[in-house]
C-alpha positions as CSV (number, residue, x, y, z in Angstrom):
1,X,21.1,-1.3,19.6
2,X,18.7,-1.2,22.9
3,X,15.1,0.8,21.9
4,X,16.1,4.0,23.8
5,X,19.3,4.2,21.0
6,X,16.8,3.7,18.1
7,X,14.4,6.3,19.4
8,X,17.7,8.9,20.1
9,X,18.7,8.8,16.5
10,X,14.9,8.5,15.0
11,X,14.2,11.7,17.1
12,X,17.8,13.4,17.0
13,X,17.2,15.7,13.9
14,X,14.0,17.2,14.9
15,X,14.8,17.8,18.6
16,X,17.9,19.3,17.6
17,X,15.6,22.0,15.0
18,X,13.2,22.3,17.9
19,X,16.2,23.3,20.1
20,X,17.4,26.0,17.7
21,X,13.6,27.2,17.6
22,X,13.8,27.1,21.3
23,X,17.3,29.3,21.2
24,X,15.9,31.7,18.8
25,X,12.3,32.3,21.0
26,X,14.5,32.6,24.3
27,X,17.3,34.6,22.6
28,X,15.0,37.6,20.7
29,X,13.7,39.2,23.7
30,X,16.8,38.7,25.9
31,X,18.5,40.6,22.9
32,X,15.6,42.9,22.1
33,X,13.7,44.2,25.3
34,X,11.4,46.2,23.3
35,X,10.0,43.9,21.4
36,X,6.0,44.1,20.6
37,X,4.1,42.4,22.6
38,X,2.3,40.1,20.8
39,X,5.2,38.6,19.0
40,X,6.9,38.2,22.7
41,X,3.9,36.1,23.4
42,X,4.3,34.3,20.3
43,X,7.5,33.6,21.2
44,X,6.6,32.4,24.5
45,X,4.4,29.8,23.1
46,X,7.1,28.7,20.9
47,X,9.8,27.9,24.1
48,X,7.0,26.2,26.2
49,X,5.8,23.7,22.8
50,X,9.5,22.9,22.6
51,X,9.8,22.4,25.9
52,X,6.8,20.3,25.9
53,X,8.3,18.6,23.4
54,X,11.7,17.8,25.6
55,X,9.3,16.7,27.8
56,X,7.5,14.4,25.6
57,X,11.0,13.1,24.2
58,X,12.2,12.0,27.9
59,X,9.3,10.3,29.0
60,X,9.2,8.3,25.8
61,X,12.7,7.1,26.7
62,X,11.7,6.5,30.6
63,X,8.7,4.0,28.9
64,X,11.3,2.1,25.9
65,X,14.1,1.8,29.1
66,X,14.5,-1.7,30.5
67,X,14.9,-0.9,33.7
68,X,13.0,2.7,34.3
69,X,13.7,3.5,37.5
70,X,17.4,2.8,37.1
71,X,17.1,4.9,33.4
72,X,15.6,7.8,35.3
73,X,18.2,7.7,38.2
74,X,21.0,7.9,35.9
75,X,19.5,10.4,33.8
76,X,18.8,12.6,36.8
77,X,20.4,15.7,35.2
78,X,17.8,15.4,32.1
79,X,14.9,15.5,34.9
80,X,16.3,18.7,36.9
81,X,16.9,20.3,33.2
82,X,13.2,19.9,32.3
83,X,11.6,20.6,35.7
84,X,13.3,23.2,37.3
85,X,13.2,25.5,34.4
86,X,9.8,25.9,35.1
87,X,10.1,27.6,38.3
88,X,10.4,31.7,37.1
89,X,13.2,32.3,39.4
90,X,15.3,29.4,37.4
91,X,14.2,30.1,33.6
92,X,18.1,30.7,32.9
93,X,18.5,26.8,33.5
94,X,16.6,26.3,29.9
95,X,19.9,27.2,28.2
96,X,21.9,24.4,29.8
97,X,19.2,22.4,28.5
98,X,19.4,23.4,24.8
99,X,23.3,22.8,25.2
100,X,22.4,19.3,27.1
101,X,20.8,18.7,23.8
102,X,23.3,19.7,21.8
103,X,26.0,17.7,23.4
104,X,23.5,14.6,23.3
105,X,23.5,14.7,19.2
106,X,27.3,16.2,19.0
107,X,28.4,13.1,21.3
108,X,26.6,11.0,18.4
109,X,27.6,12.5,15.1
110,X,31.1,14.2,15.8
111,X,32.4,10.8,17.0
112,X,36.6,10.5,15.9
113,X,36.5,14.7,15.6
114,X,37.5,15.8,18.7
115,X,38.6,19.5,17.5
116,X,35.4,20.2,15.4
117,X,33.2,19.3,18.9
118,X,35.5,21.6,21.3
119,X,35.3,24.4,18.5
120,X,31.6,24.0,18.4
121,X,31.1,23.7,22.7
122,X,33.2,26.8,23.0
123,X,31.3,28.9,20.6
124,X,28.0,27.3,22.3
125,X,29.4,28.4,25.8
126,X,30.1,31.8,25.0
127,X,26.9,32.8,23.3
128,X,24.5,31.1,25.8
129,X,26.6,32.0,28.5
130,X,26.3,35.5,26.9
131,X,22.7,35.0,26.4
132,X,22.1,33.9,30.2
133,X,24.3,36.9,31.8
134,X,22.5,39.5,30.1
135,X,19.2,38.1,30.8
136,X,20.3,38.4,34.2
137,X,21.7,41.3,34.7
138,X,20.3,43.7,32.3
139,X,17.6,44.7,35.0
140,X,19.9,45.0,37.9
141,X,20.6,49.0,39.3
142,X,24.1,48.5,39.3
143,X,24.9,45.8,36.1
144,X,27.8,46.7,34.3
145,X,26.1,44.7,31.9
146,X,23.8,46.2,29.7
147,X,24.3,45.1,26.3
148,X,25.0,42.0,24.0
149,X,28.1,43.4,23.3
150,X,29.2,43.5,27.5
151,X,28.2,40.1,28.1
152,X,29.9,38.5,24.6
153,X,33.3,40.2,25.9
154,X,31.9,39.0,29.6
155,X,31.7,35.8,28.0
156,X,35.0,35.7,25.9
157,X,37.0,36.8,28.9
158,X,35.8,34.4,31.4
159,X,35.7,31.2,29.3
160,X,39.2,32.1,28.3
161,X,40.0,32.2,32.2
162,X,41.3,35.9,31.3
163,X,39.1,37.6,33.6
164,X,40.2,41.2,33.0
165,X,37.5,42.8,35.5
166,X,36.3,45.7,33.7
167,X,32.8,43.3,33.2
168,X,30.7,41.3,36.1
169,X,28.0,39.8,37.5
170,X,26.4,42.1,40.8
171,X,23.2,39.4,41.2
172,X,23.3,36.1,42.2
173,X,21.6,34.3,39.1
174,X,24.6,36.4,37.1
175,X,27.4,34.8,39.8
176,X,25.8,31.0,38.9
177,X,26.0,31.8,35.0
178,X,29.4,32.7,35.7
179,X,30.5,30.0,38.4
180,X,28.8,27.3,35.1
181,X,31.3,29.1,32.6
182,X,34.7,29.3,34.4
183,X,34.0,25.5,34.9
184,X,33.2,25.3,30.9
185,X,35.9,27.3,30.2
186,X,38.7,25.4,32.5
187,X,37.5,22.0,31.1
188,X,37.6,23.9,27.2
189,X,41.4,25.4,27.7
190,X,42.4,21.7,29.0
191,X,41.0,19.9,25.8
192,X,42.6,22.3,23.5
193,X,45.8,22.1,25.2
194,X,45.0,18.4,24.7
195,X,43.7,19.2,21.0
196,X,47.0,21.0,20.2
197,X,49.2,18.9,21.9
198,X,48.3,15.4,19.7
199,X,48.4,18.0,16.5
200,X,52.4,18.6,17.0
201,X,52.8,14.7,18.6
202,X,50.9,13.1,15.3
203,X,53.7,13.9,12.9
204,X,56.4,12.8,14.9
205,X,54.6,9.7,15.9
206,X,53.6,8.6,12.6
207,X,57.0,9.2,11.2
208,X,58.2,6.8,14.2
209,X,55.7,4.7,13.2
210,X,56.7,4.7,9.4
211,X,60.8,4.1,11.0
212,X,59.8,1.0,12.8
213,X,58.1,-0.1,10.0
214,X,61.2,0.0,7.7
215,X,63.3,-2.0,10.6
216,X,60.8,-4.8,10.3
217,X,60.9,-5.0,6.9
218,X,65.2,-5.4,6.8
């Protein structure tokens, strides 16, 4: 096990708390635009510490790396994650990086259970995709989507590849969210297809299995 491996699994329970801190401070005022003022800057605190954090927790695995430059370079999607959400215009990026995280520890810990990790990346999908639609549209003139509720059946539609119409995106940071789920959801419907698929094949395959084993024995 290289140093960067040891340093993942050391640090893999409390980055994964500090990412569901980080959901809950980006999530509250996203779902309650009223909130008081001070606790929205409290909350604001909380997302930048985290993200801090994430901060701290890459460059410590750029300085254990072997080779750093080539660590970096093929890490490049952990640097855009942490730097471009800083720019205003791109704060919506911050949820791909809490479910960058969470894929990171699930990739780990759900190894052999397949069905368990596509249950959990669809539910993650649709509620930060949720999350990230609303946050984007709620503002806009002519939004259709102006609630939780909207953008959760938003959400559930498009990750599903329904797509009934009757919800969507009018700006453009609303038309990436969307553009990042139909991808999500056309990769998700393939692995439960997949999923579903080796749950009607195991029987039969086992009971071939079992067959060919009695055949060898006479």
């Amino acid at each position: 096990m290289t140093r960067v491996e040891t340093w993942e699994r050391r640090s893999e329970v409390p980055l994964l708390l500090l990412a569901l801190a980080f959901l809950v401070a980006y999530a509250w005022p996203v779902l309650d635009p009223h909130l008081d003022h001070d606790l929205e800057t409290s909350l604001s605190v909380v997302s930048w510490a985290v993200w801090v954090a994430f901060f701290a927790d890459f460059v410590i695995r750029v300085g254990l790396a072997q080779d750093r430059v080539q660590y970096v370079l093929h890490h490049w999607y952990d640097v855009a994650l942490i730097a471009l959400p800083m720019l205003r215009p791109l704060r919506l990026l911050r949820t791909l990086a809490f479910a960058r995280l969470l894929s990171r520890s699930a990739t780990r810990t759900l190894v052999g259970q397949a069905t368990l990790y596509v249950i959990g990346a669809a539910i993650s999908s649709v509620f930060l995709g949720a999350l990230a639609m609303l946050d984007a549209e709620r503002a806009a003139p002519n939004a259709n989507i102006n609630s939780f509720g909207d953008a959760l059946w938003w959400a559930c539609e498009t990750v599903t590849t329904v797509g009934y119409g009757d919800r969507y995106p009018v700006t453009t940071a609303g038309r990436f969210v969307a553009v990042a789920l139909m991808v999500m959801g056309i990769a998700l419907v393939g692995c439960v297809t997949a999923a579903v698929a080796a749950w009607f094949i195991s029987p039969v395959q086992a009971e071939r299995e079992r067959a060919d084993g009695l055949d060898h024995d006479q």
